[in-house]
C-alpha positions in Angstrom: -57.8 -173.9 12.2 -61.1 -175.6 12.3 -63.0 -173.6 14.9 -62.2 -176.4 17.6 -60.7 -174.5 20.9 -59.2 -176.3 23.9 -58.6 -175.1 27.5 -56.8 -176.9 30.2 -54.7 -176.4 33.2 -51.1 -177.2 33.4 -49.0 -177.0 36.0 -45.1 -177.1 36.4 -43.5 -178.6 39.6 -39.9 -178.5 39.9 -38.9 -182.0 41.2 -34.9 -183.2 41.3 -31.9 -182.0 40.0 -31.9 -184.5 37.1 -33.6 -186.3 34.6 -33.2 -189.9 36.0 -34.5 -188.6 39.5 -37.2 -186.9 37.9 -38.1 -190.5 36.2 -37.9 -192.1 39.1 -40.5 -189.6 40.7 -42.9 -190.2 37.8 -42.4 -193.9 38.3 -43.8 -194.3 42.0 -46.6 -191.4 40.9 -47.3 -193.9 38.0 -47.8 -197.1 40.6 -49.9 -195.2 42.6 -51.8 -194.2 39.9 -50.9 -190.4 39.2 -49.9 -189.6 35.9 -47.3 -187.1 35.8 -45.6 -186.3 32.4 -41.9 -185.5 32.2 -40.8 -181.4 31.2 -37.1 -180.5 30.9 -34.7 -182.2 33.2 -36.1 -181.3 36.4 -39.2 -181.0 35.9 -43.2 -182.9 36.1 -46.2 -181.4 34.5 -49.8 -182.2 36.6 -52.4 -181.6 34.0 -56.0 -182.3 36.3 -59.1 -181.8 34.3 -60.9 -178.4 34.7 -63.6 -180.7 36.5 -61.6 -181.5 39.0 -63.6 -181.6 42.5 -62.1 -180.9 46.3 -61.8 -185.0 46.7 -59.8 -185.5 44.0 -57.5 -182.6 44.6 -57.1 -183.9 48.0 -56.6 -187.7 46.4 -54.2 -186.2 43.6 -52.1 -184.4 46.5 -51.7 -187.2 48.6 -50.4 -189.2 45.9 -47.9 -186.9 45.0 -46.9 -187.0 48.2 -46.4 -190.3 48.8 -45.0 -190.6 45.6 -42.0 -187.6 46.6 -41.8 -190.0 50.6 -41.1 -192.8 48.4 -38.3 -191.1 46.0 -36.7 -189.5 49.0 -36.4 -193.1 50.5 -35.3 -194.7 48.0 -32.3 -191.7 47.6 -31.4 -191.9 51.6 -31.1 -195.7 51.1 -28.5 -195.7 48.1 
């Protein structure tokens, strides 16, 4: 190891009961501009930066859950 040393926050959220839903979540997080990365089949990891301020908790929040409005929509409609 060369001496470098890392810390960040990740968090788990568990999000649908399968992959594809799970994709789909990330998808509408992703055009709203909140990257979410994929973990096991039901699962999205949030990784903020250890900087992160009230307003862009509250911003980061509401996208999310716009994000889950729009994948429970989209389910009720199919």
């Amino acid at each position: 190891m060369d001496g470098n040393r890392f810390l960040d926050f990740t968090a788990g959220l568990a999000v649908a009961a399968a992959a594809d839903e799970r994709d789909a979540l990330l998808h509408h997080a992703l055009e709203r501009g909140l990257l979410l990365l994929g973990r096991v089949q039901s699962m999205a990891r949030l990784m903020p930066p250890l900087t992160l301020d009230l307003l862009e908790a509250e911003t980061g929040i509401e996208l999310l859950d716009n994000a889950l409005a729009d994948e429970e929509a989209r389910r009720e409609a199919a």
